[in-house]
C-alpha positions as a Markdown table, in Angstrom:
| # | Residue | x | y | z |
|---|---|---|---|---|
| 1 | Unk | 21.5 | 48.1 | -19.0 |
| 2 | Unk | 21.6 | 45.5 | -22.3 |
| 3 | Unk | 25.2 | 46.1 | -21.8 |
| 4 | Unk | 25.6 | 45.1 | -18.1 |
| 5 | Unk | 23.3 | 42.0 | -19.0 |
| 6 | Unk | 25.8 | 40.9 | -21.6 |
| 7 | Unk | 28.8 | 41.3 | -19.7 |
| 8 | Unk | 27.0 | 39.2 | -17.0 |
| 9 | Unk | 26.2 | 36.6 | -19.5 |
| 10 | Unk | 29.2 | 36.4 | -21.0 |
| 11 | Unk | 30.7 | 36.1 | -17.3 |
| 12 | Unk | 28.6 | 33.0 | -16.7 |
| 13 | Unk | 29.4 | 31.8 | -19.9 |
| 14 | Unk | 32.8 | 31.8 | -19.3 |
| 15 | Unk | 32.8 | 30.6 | -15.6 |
| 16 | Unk | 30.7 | 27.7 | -16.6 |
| 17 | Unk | 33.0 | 27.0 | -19.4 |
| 18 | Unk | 36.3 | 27.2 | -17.0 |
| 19 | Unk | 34.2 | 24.8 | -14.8 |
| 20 | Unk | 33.5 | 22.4 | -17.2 |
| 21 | Unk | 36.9 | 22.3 | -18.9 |
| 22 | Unk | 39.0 | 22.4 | -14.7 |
| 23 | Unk | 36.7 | 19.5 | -14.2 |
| 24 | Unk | 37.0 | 17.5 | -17.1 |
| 25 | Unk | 40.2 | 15.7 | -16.1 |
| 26 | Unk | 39.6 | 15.2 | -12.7 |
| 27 | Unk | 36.2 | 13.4 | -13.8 |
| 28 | Unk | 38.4 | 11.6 | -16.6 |
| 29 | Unk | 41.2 | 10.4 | -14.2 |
| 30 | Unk | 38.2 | 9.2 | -11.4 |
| 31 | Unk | 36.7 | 7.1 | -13.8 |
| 32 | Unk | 39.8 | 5.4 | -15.3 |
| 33 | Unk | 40.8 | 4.3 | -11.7 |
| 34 | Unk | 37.7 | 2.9 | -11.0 |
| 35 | Unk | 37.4 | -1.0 | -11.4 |
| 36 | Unk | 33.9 | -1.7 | -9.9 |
| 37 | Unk | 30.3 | 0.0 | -10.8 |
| 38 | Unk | 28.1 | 0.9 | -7.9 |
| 39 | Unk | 24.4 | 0.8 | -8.9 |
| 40 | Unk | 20.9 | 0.4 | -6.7 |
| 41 | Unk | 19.1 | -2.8 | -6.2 |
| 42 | Unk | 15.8 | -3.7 | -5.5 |
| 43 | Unk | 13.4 | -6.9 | -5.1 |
| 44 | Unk | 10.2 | -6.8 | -5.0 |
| 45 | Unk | 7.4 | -9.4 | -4.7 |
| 46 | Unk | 3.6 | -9.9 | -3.5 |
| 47 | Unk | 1.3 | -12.4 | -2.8 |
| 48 | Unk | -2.2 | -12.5 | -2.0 |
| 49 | Unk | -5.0 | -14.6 | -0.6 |
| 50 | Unk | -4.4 | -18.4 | 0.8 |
| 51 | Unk | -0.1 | -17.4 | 0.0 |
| 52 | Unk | -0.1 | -14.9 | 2.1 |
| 53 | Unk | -1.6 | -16.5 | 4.7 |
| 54 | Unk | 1.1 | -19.4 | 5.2 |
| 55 | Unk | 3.3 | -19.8 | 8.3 |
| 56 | Unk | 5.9 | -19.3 | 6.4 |
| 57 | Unk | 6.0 | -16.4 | 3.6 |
| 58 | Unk | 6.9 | -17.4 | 0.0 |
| 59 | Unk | 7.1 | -14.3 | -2.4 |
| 60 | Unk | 8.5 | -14.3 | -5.8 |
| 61 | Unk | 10.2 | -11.2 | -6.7 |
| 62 | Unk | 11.2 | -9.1 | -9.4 |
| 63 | Unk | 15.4 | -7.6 | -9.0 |
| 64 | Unk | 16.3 | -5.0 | -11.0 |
| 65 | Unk | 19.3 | -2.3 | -10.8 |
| 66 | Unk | 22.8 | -3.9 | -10.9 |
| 67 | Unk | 21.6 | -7.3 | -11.5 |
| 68 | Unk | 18.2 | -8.1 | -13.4 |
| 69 | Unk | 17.0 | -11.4 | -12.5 |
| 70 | Unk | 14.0 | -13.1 | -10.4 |
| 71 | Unk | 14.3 | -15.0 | -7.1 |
| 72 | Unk | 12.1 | -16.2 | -4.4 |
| 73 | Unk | 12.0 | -15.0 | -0.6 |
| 74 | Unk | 11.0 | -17.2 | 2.0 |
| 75 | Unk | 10.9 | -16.1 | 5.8 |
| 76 | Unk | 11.2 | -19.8 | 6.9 |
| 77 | Unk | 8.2 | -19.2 | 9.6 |
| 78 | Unk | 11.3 | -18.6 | 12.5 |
| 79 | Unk | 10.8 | -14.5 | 12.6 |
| 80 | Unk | 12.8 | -12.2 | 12.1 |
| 81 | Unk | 16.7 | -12.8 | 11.8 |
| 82 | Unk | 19.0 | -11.6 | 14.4 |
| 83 | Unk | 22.1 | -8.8 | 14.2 |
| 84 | Unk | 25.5 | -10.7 | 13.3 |
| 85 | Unk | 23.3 | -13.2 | 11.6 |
| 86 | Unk | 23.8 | -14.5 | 7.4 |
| 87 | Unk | 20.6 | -14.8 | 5.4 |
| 88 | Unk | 21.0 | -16.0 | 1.4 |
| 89 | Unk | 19.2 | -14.7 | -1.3 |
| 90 | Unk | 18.3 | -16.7 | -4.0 |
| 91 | Unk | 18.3 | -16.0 | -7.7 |
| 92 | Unk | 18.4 | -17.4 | -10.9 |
| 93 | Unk | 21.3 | -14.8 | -11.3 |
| 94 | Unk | 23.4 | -16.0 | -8.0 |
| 95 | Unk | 22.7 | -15.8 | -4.4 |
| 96 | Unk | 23.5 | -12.9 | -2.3 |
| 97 | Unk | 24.3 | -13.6 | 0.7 |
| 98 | Unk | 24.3 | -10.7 | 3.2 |
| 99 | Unk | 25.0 | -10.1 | 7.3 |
| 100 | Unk | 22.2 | -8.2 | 9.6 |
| 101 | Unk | 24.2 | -5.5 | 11.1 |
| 102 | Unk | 21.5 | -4.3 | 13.1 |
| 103 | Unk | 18.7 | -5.6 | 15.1 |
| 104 | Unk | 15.7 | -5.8 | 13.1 |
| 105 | Unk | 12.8 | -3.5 | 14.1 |
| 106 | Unk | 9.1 | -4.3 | 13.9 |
| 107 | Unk | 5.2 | -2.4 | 14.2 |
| 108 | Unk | 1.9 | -3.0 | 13.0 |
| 109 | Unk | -1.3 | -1.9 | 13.8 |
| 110 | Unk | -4.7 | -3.6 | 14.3 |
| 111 | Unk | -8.4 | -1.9 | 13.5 |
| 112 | Unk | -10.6 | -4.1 | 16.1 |
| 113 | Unk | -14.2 | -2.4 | 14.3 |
| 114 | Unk | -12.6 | -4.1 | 11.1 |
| 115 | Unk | -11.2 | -7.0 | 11.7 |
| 116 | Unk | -7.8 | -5.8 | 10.1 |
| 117 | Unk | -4.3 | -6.2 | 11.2 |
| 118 | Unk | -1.0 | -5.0 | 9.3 |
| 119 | Unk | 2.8 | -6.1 | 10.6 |
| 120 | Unk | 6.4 | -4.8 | 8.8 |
| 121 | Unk | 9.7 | -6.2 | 10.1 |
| 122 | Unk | 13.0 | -4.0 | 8.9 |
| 123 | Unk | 16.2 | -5.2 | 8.4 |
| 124 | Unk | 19.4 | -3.5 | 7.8 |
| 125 | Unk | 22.0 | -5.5 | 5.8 |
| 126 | Unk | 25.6 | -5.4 | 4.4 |
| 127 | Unk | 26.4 | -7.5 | 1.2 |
| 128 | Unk | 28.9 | -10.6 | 1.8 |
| 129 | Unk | 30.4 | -10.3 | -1.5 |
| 130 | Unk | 32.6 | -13.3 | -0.3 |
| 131 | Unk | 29.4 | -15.6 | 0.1 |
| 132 | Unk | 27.7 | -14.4 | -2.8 |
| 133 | Unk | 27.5 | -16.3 | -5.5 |
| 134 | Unk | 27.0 | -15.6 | -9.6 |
| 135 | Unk | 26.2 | -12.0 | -10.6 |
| 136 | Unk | 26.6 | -11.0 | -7.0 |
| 137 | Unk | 29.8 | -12.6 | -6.5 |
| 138 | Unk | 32.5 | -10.2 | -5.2 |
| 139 | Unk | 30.1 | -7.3 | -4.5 |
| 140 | Unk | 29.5 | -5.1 | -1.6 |
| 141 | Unk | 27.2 | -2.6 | 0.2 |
| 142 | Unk | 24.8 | -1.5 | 2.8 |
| 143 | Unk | 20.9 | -2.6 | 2.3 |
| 144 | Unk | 17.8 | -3.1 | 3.9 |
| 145 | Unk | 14.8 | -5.3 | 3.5 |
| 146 | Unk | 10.9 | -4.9 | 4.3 |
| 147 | Unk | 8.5 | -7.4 | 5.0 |
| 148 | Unk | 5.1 | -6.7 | 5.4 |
| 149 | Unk | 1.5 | -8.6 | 6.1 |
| 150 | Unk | -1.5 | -7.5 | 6.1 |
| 151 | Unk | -5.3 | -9.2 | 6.4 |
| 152 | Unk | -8.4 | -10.0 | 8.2 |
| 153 | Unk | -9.3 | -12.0 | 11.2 |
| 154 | Unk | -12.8 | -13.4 | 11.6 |
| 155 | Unk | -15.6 | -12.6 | 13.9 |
| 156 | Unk | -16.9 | -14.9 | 17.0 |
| 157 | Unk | -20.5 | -16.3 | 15.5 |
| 158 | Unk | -21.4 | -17.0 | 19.0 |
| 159 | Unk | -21.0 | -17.0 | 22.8 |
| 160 | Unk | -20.5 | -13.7 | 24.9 |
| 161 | Unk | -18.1 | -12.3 | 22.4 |
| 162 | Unk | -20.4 | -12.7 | 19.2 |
| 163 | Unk | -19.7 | -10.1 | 16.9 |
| 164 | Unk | -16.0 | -9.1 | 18.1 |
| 165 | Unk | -13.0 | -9.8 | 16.2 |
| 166 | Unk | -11.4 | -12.7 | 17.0 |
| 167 | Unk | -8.1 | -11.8 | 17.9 |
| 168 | Unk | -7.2 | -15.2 | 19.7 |
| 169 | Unk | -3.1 | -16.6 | 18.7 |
| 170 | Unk | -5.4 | -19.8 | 17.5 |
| 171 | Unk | -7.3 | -17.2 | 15.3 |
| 172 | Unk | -7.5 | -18.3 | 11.3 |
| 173 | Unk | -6.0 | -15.5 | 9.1 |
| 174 | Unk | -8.7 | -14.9 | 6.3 |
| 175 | Unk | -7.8 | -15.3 | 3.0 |
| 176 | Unk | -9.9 | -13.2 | 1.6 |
| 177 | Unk | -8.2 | -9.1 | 1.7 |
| 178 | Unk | -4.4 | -11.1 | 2.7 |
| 179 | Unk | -1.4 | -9.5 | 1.4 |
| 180 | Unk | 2.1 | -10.4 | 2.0 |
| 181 | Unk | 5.4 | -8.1 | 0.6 |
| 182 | Unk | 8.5 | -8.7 | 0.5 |
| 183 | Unk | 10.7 | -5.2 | -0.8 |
| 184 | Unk | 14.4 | -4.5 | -0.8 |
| 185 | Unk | 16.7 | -2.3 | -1.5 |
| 186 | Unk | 20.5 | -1.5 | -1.6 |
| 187 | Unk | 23.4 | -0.2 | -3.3 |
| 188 | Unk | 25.8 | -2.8 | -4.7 |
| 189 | Unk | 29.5 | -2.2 | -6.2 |
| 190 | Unk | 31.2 | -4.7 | -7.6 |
| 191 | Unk | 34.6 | -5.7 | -7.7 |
């Protein structure tokens, strides 16, 4: 029995070390022909209170992966963007500039005991390395970004509806319990 198990380690030894060894140039030669790196990327940012309560959405956000820098995202108040359509990132490292390549989707939910509403808009990107500017000059790859809002509408004080949320397009967004995110991720190469 010992004897058995020995053989069988030494057999796994030795196919392991055959492994290693048949794959040791092919691994060399892959990554002496490659010129660019290919690394994630995200953003994030929040804001709370009165900020995220604005029309339009201001967010600072930390990036980190590929590129580590710090940028703002703004939605502009206009909605979400549409397929085919550019949007720019700004950073202190560059801006990268990227193409919707599908049409954005959207959800949220609303709790009308509490008063609470949430949204998210998703969009799926590709980088426009061409566009891009700085750090992001050159690069490429898919991506996506989330926005999402979250907060409090207030309750009629009077008339036949005192007491109910007031769910009204006119409505004020509460400050108090707002939250606004802006989150994105993707995998850049460079050049």
């Amino acid at each position: 029995m010992q004897f058995r198990m020995k053989l069988a380690t030494l057999g796994v030894a030795g196919g392991t070390a055959a492994l290693v060894l048949a794959a040791t140039p092919a691994l060399a030669g892959s990554h002496a022909a490659s010129k660019g790196i290919t690394a994630p990327e995200t953003a994030y940012g929040a804001v709370y209170g009165k900020a995220a309560t604005a029309n339009s959405l201001t967010v600072p956000a930390a990036w980190r992966g590929l590129v580590y820098t710090s940028g703002v995202f703004t939605t502009g108040g206009t909605g979400p963007p549409k397929k085919g359509q550019d949007h720019t990132f700004t950073t202190s490292a560059g801006n990268l500039t990227v193409v919707v390549t599908a049409p954005p989707t959207n959800g949220g939910s609303e709790n009308l005991q509490a008063c609470h509403f949430s949204f998210w808009t998703d969009v799926v990107f590709s980088v426009v390395g061409s566009k891009s500017t700085g750090k992001f000059a050159g690069t490429s790859g898919p991506g996506a970004v989330e926005v999402y809002g979250a907060g409090y509408v207030p309750r009629y004080t009077s008339g036949k509806h005192k007491g109910q949320c007031n769910t009204s397009n006119n409505a004020p967004e509460l400050a108090k319990g707002a939250i606004g995110t802006f989150l994105l991720s993707a995998v850049l190469t460079t050049p």
